[in-house]
VEXDREN-2710 file (C-alpha; in Angstrom, 1 decimal):
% VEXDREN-2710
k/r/px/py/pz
1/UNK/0.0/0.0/0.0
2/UNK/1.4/3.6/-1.3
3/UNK/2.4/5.9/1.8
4/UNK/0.3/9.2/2.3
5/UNK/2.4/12.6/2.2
6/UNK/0.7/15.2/3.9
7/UNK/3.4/18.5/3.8
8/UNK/0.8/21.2/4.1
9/UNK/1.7/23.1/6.9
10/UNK/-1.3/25.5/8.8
11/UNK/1.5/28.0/9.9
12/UNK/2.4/29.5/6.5
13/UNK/1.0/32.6/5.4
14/UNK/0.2/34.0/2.6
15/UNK/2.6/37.7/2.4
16/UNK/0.2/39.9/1.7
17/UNK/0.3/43.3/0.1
18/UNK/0.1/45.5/3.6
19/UNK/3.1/43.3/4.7
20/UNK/5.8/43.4/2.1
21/UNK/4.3/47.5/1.9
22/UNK/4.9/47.6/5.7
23/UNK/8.6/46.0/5.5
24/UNK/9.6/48.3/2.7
25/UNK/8.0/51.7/4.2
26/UNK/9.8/50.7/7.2
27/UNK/13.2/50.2/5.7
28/UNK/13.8/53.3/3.5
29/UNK/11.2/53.0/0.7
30/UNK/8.1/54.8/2.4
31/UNK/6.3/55.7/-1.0
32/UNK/7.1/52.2/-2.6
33/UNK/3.9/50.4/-4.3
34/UNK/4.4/47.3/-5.3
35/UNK/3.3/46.1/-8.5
36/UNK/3.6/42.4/-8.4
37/UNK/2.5/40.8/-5.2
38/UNK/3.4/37.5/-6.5
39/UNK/6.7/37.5/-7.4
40/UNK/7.2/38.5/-3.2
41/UNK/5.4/35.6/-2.6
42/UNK/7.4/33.4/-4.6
43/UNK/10.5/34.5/-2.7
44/UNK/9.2/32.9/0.4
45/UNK/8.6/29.6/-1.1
46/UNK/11.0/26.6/0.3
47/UNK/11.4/23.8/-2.6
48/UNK/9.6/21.3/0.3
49/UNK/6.4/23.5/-0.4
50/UNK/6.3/23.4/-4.6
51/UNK/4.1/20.6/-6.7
52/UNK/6.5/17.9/-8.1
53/UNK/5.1/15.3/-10.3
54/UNK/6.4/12.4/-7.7
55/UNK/6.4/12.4/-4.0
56/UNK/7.8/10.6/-1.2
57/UNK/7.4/11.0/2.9
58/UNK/10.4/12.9/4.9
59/UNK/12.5/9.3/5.2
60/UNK/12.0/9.2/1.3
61/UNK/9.3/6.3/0.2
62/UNK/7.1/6.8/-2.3
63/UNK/4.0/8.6/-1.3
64/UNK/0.7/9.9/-3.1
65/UNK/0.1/13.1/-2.2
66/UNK/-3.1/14.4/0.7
67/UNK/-5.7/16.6/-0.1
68/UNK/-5.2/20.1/1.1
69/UNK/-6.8/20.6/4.3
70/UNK/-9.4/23.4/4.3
71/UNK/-8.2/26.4/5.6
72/UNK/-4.0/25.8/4.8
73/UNK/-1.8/27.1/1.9
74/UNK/-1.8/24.7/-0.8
75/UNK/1.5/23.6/-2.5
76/UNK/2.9/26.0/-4.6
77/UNK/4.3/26.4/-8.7
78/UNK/7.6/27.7/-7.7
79/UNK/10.4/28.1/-5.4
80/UNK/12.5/30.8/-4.2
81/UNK/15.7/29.7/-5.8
82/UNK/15.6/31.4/-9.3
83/UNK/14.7/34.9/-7.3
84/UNK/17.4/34.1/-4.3
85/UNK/20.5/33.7/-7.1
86/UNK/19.3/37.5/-8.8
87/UNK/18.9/38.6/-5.8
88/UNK/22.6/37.3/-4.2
89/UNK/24.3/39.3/-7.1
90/UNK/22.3/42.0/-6.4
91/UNK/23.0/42.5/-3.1
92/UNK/26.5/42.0/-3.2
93/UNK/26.4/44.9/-5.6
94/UNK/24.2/46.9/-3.5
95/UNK/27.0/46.2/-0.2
96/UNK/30.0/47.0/-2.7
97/UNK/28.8/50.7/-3.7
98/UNK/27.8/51.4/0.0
99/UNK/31.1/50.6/1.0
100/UNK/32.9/52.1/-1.6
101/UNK/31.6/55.5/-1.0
102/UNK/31.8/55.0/2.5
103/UNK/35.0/54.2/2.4
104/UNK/36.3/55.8/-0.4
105/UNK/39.7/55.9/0.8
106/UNK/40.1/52.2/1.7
107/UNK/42.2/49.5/-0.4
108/UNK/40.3/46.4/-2.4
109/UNK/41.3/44.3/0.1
110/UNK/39.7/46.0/2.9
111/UNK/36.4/46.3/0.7
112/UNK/36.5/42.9/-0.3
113/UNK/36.3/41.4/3.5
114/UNK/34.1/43.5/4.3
115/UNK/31.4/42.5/2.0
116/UNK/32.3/39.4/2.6
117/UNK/31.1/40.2/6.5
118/UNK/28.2/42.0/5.9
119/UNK/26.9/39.7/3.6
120/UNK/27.7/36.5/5.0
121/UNK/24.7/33.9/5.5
122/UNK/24.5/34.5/9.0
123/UNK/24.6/38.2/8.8
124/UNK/21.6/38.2/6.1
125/UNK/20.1/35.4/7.9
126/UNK/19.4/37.7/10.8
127/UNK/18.5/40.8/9.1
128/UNK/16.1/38.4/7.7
129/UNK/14.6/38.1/11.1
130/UNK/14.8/41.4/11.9
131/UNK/13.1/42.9/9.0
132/UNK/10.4/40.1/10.1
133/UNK/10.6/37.8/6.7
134/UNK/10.9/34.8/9.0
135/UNK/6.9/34.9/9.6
136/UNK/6.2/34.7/5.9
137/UNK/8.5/32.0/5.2
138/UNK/6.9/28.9/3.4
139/UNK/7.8/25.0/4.3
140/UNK/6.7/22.1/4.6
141/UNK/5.2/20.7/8.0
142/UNK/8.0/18.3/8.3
143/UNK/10.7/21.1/8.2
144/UNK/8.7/23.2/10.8
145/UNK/8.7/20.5/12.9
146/UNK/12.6/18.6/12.1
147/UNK/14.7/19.8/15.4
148/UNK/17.5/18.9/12.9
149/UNK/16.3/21.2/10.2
150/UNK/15.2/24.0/12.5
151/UNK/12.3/25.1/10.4
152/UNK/11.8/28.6/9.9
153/UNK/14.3/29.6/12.8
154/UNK/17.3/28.0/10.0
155/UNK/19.7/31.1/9.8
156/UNK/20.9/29.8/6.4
157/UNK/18.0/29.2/4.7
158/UNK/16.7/32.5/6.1
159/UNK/19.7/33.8/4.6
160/UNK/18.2/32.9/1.4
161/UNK/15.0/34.0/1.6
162/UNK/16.5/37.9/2.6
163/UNK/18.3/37.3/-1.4
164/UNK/15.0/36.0/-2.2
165/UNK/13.0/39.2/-1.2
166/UNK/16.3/41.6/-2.6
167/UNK/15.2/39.6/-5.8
168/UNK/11.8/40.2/-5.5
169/UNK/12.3/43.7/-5.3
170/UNK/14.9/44.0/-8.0
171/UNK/12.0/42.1/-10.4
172/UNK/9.1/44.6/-9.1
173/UNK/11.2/47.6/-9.3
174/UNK/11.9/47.3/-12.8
175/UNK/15.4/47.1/-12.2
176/UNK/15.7/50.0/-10.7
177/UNK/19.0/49.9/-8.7
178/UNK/18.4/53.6/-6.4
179/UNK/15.5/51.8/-4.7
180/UNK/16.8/48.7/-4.2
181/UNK/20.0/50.3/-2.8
182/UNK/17.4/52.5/-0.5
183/UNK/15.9/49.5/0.7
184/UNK/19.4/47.6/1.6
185/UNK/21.4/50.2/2.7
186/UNK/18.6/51.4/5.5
187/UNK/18.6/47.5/6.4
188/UNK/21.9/48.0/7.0
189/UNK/22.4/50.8/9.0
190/UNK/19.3/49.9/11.4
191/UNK/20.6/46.6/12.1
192/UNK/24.6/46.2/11.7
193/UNK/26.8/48.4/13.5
194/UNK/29.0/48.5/10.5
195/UNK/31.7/50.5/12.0
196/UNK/32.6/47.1/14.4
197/UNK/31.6/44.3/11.3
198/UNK/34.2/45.9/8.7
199/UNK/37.0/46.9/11.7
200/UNK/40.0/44.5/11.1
201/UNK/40.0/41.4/13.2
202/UNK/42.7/39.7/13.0
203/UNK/41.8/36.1/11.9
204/UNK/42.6/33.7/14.2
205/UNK/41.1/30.5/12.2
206/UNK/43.6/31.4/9.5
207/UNK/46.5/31.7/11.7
208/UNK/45.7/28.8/13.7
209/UNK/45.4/26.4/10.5
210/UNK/48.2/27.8/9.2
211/UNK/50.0/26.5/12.6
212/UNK/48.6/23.5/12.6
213/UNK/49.5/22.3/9.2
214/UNK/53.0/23.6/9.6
215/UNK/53.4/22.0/13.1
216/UNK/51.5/18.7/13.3
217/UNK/50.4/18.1/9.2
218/UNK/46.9/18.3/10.1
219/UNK/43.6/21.2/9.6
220/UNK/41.5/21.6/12.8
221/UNK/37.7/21.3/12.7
222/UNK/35.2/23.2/14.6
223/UNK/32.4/22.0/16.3
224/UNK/29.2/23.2/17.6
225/UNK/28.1/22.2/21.1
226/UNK/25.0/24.3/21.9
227/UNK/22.2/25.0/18.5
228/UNK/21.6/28.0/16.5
229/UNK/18.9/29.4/17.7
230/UNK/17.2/33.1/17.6
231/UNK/19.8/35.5/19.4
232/UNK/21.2/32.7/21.6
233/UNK/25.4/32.6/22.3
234/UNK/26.7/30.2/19.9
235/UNK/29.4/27.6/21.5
236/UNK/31.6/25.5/19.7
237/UNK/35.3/23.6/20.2
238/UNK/38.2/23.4/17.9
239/UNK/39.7/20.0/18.0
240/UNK/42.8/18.0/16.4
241/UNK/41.1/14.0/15.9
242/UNK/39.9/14.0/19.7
243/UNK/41.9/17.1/21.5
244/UNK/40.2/19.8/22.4
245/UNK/42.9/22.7/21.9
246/UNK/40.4/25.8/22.6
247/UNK/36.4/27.2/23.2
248/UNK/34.6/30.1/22.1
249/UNK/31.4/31.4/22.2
250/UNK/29.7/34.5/20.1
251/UNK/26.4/36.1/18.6
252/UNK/27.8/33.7/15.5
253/UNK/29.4/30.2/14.9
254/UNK/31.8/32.6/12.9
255/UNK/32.8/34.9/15.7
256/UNK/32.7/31.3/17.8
257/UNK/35.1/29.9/15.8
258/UNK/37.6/32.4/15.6
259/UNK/37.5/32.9/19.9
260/UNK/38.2/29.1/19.8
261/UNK/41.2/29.4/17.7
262/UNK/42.0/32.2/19.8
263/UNK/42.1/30.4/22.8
264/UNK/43.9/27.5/21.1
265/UNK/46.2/29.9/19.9
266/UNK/47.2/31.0/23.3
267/UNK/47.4/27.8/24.7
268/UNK/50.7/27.2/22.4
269/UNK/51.9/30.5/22.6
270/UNK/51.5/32.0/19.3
271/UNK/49.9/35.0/20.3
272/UNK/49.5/36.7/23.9
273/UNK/46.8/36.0/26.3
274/UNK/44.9/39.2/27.6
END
């Protein structure tokens, strides 16, 4: 007998027009209209949520699909994933002119890391959160409900869905790059102190690596001990096969990681504890 797959999941919402006009008049674009509510709506849709011809239940037998409950989002035509890749480049084009002119007098290099902080998954996965995208996110009931997946709390795949919505916008817009810029540089500035993301850290993962493989022929890993969730301290180890060599904690496994390799760091001496 064929299994039943049931993914329809009563906590999506539709993103209606007074919400993506609420997010947008909020965040620098207080006269925007938009003229394409779907294509906003599309850049909320996970690939767990979109008709397929075949289907097959979470541990991946084959499955006819249920009927829609009344009342719940039915599946959907399309993903995110076209909208998220136009709207990656266009962000990281949007973060390399804000920097450039605020920075006009800094080197490539410095500009290059620090679009590489500001728009690093984590980083957009929280603006995500902050702008309030997070609520309009569509999955599947099996990804709200995975602990292992994290459903709509998933940093990364919010991440995507922020590139989704700068997409979105791109497509409704016209291509129009001055309000799309409006949009992500008052995201920005409301949520980032960018002043402390761009300042030059020096990079302990790198240095420790580098220490590693020149002293014992091997690369460290990381690991995480406590789960990414909301605004919650991050904790994680860095470890040679089963040594622990240092800990860290931070608002990010990023910054985690590099006050592990700090630590480990100190522990042999290459750079001074304070």
């Amino acid at each position: 007998m064929t299994d039943t797959y049931s993914p329809y999941n009563p906590r999506n919402r539709f993103f209606a027009e007074k919400d993506i006009h609420r997010i947008l008049h909020r965040h620098g674009l207080p006269h925007y209209r938009v003229a394409n509510q779907r294509v906003f709506q599309t850049a909320m849709v996970h690939t767990t949520y979109v008709k397929r011809n075949d289907y097959t239940t979470p541990d991946g037998r084959p499955a006819s699909l249920a009927p829609c409950p009344s009342g719940v989002m039915p599946l959907q035509d399309e993903s995110y994933e076209c909208l998220e890749f136009e709207g990656d480049s266009v962000l990281g084009v949007c973060v390399a002119t804000y920097l450039r002119r605020k920075y006009p007098d800094k080197k490539q290099g410095f500009l290059t890391d620090a679009r590489k902080e500001l728009v690093n998954n984590e980083r957009i996965g929280a603006l995500c959160q902050q702008v309030g995208l997070d609520a309009f996110y569509v999955i599947s009931r099996h990804n709200e409900e995975s602990v292992a997946i994290n459903g709509r709390r998933n940093i990364q795949k919010l991440g995507d869905i922020f590139e989704a919505f700068i997409g979105a916008l791109w497509t409704d817009c016209g291509n129009r790059f001055n309000i799309v810029y409006a949009f992500v540089t008052t995201v920005i500035e409301a949520y980032i102190d960018v002043q402390d993301a761009v300042t030059t850290v020096t990079n302990y993962k790198d240095i420790f690596q580098k220490y590693c493989q020149r002293e014992f022929g091997c690369t460290p890993t990381y690991t995480m001990l406590s789960p990414m969730v909301d605004s919650k301290e991050i904790r994680v180890i860095v470890m040679d096969g089963p040594t622990i060599h240092g800990r860290g904690q931070g608002p990010t496994r990023k910054k985690a990681e590099q006050m592990a390799a700090k630590e480990a760091l100190e522990k042999f001496g290459v750079v001074p504890s304070v």
